[in-house]
C-alpha positions in Angstrom: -23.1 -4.9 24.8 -21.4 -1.5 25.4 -18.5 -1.5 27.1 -18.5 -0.6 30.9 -15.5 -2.0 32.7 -14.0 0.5 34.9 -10.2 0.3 35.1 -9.9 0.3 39.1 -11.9 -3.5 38.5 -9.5 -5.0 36.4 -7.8 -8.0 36.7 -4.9 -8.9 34.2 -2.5 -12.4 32.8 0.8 -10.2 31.4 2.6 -13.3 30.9 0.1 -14.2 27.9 1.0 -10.8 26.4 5.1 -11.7 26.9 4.5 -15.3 25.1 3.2 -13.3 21.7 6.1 -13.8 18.6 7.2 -10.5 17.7 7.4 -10.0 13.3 7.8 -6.5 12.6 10.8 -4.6 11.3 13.1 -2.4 12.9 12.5 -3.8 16.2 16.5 -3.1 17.2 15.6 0.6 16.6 13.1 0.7 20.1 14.2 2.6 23.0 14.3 0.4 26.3 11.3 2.0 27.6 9.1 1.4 24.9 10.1 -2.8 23.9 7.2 -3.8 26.1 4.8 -2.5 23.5 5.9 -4.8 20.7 4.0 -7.8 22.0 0.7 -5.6 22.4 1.5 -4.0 19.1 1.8 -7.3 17.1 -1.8 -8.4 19.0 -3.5 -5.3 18.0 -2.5 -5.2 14.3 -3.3 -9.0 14.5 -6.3 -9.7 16.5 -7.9 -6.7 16.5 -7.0 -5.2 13.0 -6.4 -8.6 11.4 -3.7 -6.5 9.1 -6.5 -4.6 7.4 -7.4 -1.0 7.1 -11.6 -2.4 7.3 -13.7 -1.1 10.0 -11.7 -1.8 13.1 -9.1 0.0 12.1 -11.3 3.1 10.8 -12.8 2.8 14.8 -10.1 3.0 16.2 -8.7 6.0 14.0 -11.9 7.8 14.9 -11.5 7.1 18.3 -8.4 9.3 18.5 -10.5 12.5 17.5 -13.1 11.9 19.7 -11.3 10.9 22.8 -8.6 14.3 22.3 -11.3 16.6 21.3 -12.7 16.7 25.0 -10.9 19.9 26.0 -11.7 23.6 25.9 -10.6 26.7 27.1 -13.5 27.5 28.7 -15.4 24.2 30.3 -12.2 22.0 30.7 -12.0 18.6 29.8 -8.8 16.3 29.8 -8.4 16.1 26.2 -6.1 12.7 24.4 -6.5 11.2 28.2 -8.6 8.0 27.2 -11.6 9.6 29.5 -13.8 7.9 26.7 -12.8 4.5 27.7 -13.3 5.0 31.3 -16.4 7.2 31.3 -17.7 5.7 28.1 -21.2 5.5 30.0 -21.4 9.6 30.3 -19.6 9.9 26.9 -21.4 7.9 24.8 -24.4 9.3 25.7 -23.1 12.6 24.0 -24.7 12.9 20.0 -21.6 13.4 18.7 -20.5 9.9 19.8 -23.2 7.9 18.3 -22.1 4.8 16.9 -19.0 4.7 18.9 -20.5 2.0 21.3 -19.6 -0.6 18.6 -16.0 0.9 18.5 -15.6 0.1 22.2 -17.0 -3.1 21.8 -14.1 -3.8 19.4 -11.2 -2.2 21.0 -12.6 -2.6 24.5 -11.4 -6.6 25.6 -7.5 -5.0 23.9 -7.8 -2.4 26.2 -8.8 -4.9 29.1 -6.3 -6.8 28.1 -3.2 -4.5 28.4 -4.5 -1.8 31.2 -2.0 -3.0 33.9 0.7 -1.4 31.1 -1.3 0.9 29.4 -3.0 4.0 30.6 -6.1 4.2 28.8 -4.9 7.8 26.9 -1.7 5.4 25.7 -4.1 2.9 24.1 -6.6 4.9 22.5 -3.7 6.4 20.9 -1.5 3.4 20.6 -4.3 1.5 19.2 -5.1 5.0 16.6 -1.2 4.9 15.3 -1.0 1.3 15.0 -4.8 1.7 12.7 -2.8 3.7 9.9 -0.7 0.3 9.5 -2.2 -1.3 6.9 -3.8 1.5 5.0 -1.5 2.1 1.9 -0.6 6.0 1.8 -1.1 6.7 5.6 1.5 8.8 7.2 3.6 6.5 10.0 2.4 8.7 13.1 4.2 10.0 16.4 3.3 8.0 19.6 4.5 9.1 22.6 3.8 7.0 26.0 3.3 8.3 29.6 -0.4 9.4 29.5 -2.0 9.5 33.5 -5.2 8.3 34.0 -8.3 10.3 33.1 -9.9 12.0 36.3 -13.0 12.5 35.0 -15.2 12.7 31.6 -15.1 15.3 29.1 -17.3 18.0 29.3 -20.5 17.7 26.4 -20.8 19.3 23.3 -17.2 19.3 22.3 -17.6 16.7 19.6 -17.9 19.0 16.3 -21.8 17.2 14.5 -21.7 16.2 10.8 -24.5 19.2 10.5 -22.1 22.0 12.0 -21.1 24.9 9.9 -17.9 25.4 8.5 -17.4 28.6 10.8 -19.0 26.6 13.6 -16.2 23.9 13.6 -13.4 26.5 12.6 -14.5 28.1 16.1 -13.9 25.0 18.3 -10.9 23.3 16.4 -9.1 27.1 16.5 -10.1 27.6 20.8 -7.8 24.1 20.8 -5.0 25.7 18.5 -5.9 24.3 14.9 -6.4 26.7 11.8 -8.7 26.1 9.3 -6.3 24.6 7.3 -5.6 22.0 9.9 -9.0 21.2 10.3 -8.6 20.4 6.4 -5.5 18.1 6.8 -7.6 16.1 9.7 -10.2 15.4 7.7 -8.2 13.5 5.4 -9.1 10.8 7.9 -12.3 10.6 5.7 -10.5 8.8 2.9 -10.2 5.9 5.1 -13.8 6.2 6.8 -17.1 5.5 6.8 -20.6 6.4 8.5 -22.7 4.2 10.3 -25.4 6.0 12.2 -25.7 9.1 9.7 -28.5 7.3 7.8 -29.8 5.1 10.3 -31.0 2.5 7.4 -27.4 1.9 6.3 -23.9 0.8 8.1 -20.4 0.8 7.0 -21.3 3.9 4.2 -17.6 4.9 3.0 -17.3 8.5 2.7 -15.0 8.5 -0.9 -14.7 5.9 -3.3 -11.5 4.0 -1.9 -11.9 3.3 2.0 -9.5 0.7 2.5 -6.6 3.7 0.6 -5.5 6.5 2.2 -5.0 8.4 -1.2 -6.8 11.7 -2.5 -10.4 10.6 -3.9 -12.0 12.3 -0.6 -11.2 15.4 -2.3 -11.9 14.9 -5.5 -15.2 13.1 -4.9 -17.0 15.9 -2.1 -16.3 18.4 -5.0 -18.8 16.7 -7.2 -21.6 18.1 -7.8 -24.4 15.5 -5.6 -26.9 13.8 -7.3 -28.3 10.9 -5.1 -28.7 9.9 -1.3 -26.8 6.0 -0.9 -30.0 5.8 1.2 -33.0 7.3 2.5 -33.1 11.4 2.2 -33.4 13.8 4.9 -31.1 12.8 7.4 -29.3 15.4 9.8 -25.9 16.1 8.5 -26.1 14.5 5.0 -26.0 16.1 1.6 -26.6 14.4 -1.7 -23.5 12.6 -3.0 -21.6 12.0 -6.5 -20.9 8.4 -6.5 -23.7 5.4 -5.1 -22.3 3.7 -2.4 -20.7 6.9 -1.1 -22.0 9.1 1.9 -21.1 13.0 1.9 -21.3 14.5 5.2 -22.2 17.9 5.1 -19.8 19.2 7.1 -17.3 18.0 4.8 -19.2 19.5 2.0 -19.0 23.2 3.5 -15.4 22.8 4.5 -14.7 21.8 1.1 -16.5 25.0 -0.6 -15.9 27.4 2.4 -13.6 30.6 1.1 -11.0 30.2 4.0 -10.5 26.4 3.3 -11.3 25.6 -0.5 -8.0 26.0 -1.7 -6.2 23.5 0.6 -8.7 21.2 0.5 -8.2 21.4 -3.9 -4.4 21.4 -3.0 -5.0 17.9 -1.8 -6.4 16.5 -4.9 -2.7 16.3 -6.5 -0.6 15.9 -4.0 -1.0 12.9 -1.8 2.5 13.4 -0.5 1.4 16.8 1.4 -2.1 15.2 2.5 -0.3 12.3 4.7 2.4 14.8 5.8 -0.3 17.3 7.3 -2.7 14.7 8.3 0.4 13.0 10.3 1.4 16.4 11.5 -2.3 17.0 13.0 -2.9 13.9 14.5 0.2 14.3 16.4 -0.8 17.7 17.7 -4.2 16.1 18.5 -2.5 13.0 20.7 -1.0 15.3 23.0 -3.8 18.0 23.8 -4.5 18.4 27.2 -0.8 16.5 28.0 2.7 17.4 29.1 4.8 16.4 26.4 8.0 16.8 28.4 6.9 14.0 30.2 5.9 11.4 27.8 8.6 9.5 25.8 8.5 8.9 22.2 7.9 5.3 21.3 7.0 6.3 17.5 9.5 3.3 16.2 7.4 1.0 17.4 4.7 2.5 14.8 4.9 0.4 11.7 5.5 2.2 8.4 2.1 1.7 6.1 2.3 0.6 2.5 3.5 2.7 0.3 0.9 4.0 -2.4 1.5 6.0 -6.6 -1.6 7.8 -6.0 -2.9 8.7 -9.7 -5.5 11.2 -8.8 -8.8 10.3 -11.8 -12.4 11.7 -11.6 -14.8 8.4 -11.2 -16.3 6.7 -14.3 -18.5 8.9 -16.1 -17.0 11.8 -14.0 -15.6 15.3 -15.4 -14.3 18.3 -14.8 -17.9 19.6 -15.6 -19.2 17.4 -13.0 -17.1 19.6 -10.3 -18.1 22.6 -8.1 -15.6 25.1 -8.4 -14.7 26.4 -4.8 -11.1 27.3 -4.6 -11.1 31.0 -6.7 -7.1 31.2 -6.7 -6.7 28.1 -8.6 -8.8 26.2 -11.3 -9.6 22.8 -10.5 -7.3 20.2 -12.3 -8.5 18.6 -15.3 -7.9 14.9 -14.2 -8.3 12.3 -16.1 -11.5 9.9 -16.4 -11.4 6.6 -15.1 -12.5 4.1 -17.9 -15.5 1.4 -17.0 -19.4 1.9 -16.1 -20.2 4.1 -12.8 -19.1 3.3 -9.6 -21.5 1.5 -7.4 -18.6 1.4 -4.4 -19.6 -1.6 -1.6 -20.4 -1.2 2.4 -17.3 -1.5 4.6 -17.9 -4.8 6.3 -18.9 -4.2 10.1 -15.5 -5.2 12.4 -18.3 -7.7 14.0 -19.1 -9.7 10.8 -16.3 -12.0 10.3 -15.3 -10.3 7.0 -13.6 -6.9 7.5 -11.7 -7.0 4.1 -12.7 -3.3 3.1 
């Protein structure tokens, strides 16, 4: 059932929230202002996350995007103000948002749960910082608290669509501020994601070969040359991919070979350290748009750090540089290594809803 609560109906027990056993390090190190979010904290990376980077934690992730992306120049739109949660009926109705009924479903009894504290812009991106948690290689992101309620929903069409051109999404990520290369460094999000709606025959369709790591293969793999659909062919926003199991979006595909972005996104593939440092630069950018940041406080220590990760970037089994599209024409590609063993064949994230989100 899609979640339709609206926030001036709720009804909430704090004192249950109070009575949860705090574990995480560096508690000392919290301002004042933000202690109350170590309770909430510990619940969402327990309950909701279950200490996994699986498909909650993706969810939630993509809910950050999709929630702060609701602003323009020209239409309006309240941007990282949680309008998703509280309008979900108008917003999930937009294309761009398709699947994210089951994300609300997941977050939405957390957000329910912790609204008398929480504005619902502070827990969408609470709830996104806290996602990176478990994912080895994720950056440890900025949260700042002190988000007002959304007045209203975001304005359509603001969502860029897996089928957009590369010059179509430069457009509306640059009238909100973000270059090209930006839009690069965001996407990095796709090394911990998956599709669910893209090919309507499959769920839970990671988009590189490692979705519970937050290391480089998104790059490397969109640069191989695609050979076969994880699925049925023909669907909107899909091109062939490299690896079965794997889903390329082609949005990610013409980003990947566009002139103006080719070279940061090869830059990527050997240097994990600069991926999580721009991706965690972005997102912070991203959490604020549409908000005063001298008003909000930073409660970023209450952010657990994520595993660390030795990211030794490898083409797949079978894989070589021959099997790569050359895009970036400054640079060469680098001649990786080959990872021994038969092809890949890489498994379905399992669903948040299953009972077994160990991807």
């Amino acid at each position: 059932m899609v979640f339709k609560t609206a926030l001036s109906a709720l009804v909430f027990a704090l004192p249950a929230v109070l009575s949860l056993s705090i574990k995480r390090e560096a508690d000392a190190l919290v301002p004042e202002k933000c202690a109350f979010l170590l309770p909430i904290r510990d619940d969402l990376l327990d309950n909701l996350f279950t200490n996994e980077c699986g498909d909650a934690a993706h969810g939630a992730l993509r809910l950050i995007f999709h929630d702060a992306i609701g602003i323009s120049p020209t239409v309006g739109g309240g941007g990282a103000d949680g309008s998703i949660l509280i309008f979900n009926e108008t917003e999930l109705a937009f294309p761009a948002n398709d699947g994210l009924d089951d994300v609300l479903d997941d977050v939405g009894p957390f957000f329910l749960k912790f609204a008398d504290v929480l504005s619902p812009g502070d827990f969408v991106q609470f709830a996104g910082a806290l996602s990176l948690a478990a994912c080895p290689g994720a950056p440890q992101v900025e949260f700042l608290l002190g988000r007002p309620p959304p007045i209203a929903a975001s304005p359509p069409n603001l969502v860029p669509e897996p089928f957009d051109s590369a010059t179509t999404i430069s457009d509306r990520m640059g009238s909100v501020g973000f270059t090209p290369d930006d839009v690069v460094a965001l996407l990095s999000s796709h090394s911990i994601a998956g599709a669910d709606t893209v090919d309507p025959t499959l769920q839970g369709v990671p988009f590189d070969s490692t979705p519970s790591v937050f290391d480089t293969n998104i790059f490397i793999d969109v640069l191989l040359t695609g050979t076969l659909f994880p699925g049925t062919a023909g669907n909107q926003g899909e091109l062939m991919t490299a690896i079965e199991g794997t889903l390329r979006l082609q949005s990610d595909s013409e980003i990947a070979r566009d002139a103006r972005t080719a070279c940061t996104w090869q830059s990527f593939v050997t240097d994990q350290a600069a991926m999580a440092a721009n991706f965690g630069a972005q997102v912070a950018r991203l959490a604020v748009l549409g908000q005063d940041v001298n008003k909000l406080i930073d409660c970023s220590s209450v952010i657990p750090k994520p595993p660390s990760l030795i990211d030794i970037p490898e083409f797949p089994p079978g894989q070589t540089i021959a099997d790569i599209d050359q895009s970036c024409d400054l640079v060469k590609f680098p001649n990786l290594k080959t990872a021994p063993g038969p092809p890949l064949v890489v498994p379905a994230i399992p669903q948040a809803d299953s009972g077994d989100d160990d991807s």
